[in-house]
SEKOL-295570 format. One line per 8 residues: number of its first residue (from 0); their letters; for each residue x, y, z of N, C-alpha, C, CB. Coordinates in nm, 4 decimals. Each point is the difference from the previous one (the first is absolute). Last residue first. Glycine has a CB too. Layout:
NUM = A = X/Y/Z/X/Y/Z/X/Y/Z/X/Y/Z  ...
//
This chain:
54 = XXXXXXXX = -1.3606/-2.0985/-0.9460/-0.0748/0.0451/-0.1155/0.0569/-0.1369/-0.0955/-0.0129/0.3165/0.0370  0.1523/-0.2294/0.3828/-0.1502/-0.1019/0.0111/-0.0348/0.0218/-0.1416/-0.1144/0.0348/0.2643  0.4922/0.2295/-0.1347/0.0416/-0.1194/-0.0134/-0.1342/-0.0806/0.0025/0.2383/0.0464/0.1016  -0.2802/0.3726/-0.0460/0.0030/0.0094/-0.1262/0.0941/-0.1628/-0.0247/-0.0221/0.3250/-0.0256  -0.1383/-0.1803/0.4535/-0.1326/0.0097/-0.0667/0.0939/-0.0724/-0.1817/-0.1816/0.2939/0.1914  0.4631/-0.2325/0.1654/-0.0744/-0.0759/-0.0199/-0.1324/-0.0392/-0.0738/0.1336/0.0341/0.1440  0.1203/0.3971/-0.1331/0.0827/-0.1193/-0.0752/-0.0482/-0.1795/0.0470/0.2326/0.2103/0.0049  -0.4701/0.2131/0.1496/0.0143/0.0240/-0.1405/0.0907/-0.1701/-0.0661/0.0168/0.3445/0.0489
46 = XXXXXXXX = -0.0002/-0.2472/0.4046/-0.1171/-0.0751/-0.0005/-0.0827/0.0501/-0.1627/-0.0104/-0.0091/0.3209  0.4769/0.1905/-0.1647/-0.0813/-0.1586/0.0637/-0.0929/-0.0437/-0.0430/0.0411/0.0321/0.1677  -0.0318/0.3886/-0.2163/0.1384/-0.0134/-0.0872/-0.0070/-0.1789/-0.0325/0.1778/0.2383/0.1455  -0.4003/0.0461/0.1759/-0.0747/0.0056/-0.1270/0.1013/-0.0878/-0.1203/-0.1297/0.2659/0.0783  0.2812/-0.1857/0.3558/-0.1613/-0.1161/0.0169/-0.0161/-0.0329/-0.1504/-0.1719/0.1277/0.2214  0.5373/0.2373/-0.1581/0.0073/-0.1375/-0.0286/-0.0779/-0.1185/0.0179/0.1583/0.0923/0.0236  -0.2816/0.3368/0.0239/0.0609/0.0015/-0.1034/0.0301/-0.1657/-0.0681/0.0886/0.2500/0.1052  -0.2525/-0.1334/0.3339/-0.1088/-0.0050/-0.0901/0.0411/0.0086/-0.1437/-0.1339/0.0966/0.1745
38 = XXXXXXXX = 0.4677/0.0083/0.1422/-0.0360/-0.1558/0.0756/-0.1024/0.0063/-0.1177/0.0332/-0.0284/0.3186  0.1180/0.4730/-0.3526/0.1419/-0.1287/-0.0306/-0.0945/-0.1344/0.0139/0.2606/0.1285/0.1432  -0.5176/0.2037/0.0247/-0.0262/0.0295/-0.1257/0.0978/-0.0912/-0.0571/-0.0889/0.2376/0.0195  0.0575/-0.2769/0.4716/-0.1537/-0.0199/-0.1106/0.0033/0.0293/-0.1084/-0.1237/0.0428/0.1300  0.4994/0.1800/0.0985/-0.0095/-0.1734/0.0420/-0.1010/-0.0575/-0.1126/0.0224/0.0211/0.2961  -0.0450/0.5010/-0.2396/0.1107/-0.0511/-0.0883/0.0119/-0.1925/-0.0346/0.1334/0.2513/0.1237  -0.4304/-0.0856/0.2437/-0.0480/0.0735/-0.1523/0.1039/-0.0531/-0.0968/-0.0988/0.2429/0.0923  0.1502/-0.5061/0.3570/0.0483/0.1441/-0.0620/-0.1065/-0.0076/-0.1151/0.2909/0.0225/0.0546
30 = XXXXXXXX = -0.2837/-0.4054/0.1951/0.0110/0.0614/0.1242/0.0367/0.1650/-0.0308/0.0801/-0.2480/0.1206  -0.3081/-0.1381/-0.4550/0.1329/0.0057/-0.0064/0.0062/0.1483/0.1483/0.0554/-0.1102/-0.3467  -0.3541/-0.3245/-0.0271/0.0132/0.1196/0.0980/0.1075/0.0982/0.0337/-0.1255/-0.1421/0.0711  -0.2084/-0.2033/-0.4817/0.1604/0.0182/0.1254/-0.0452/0.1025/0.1152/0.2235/-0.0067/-0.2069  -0.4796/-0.3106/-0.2479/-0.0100/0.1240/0.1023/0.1453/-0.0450/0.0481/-0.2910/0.0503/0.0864  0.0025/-0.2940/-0.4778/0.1141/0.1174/-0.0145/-0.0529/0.0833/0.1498/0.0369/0.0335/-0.3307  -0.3969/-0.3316/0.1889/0.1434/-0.0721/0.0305/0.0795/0.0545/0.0381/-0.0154/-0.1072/-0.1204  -0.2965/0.2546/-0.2431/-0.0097/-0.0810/0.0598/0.1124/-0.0725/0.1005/-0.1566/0.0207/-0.1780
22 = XXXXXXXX = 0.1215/0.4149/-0.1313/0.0723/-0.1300/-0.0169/-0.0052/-0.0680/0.1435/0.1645/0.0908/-0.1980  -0.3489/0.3721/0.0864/-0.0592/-0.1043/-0.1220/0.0506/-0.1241/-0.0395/-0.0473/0.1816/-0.0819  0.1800/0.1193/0.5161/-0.1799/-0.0310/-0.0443/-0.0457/-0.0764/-0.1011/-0.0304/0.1942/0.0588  0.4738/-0.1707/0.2450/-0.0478/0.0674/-0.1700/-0.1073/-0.0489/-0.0294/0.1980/0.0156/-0.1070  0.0404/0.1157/0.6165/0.0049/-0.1015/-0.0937/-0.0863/0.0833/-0.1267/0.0154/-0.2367/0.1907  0.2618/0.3266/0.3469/0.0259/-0.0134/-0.1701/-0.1032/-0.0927/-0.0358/0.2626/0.0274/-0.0195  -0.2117/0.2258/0.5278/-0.0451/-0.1290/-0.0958/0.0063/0.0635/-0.1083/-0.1521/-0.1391/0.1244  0.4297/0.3320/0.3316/-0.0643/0.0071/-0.1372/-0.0207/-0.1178/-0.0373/0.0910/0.1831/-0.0654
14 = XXXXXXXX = -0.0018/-0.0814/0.5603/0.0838/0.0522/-0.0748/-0.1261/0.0105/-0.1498/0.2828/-0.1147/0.1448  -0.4132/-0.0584/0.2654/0.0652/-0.0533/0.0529/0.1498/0.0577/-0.1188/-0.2128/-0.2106/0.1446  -0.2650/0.3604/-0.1012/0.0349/-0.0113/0.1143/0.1914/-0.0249/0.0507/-0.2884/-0.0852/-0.0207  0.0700/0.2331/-0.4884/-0.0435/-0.0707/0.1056/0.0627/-0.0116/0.1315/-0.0743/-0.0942/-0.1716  0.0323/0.3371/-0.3145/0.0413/0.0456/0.0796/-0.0637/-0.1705/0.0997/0.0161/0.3421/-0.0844  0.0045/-0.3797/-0.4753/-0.0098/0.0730/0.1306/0.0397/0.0047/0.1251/-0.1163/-0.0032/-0.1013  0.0990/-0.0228/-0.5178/0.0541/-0.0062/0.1557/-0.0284/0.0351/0.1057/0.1102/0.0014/-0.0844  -0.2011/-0.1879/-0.4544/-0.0747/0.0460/0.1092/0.0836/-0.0112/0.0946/-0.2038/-0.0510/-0.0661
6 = XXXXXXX = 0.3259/0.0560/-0.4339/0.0451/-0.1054/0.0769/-0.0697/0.1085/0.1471/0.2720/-0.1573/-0.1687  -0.3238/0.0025/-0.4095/-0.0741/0.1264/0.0846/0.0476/-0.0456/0.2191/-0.2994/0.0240/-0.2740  0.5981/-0.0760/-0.2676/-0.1364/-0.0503/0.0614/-0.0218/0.0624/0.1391/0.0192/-0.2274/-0.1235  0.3072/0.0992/-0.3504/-0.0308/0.1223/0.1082/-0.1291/-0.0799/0.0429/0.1004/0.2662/-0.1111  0.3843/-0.4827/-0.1024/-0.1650/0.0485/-0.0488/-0.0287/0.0560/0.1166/-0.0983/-0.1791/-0.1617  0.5358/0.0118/-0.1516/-0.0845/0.1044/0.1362/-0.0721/-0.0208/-0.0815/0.0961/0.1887/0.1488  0.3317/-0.4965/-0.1840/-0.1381/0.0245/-0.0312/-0.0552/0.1018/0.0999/-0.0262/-0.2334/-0.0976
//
């Protein structure tokens, strides 16, 4: 299954914060630009397949 969605990254002190504005919950991080985008992949991934087991 793909679905797209809007994933905000930024710069912080300690490397990068991941998360998706329109899914509650959904953040990572990751010590690389590259890191934060794999790690928020699979947040999203996570916390998609719980959401869809409550259903």
């Amino acid at each position: 299954m793909d679905i797209k969605t809007v994933v905000v990254i930024e710069k912080d002190l300690d490397g990068y914060f991941a998360f998706c504005p329109t899914i509650q919950g959904c953040y990572s991080q990751g010590n690389t630009y590259e890191e934060a985008i794999i790690n928020i992949k699979d947040a999203l991934k996570l916390h998609l397949e719980v959401l869809q087991e409550a259903i």
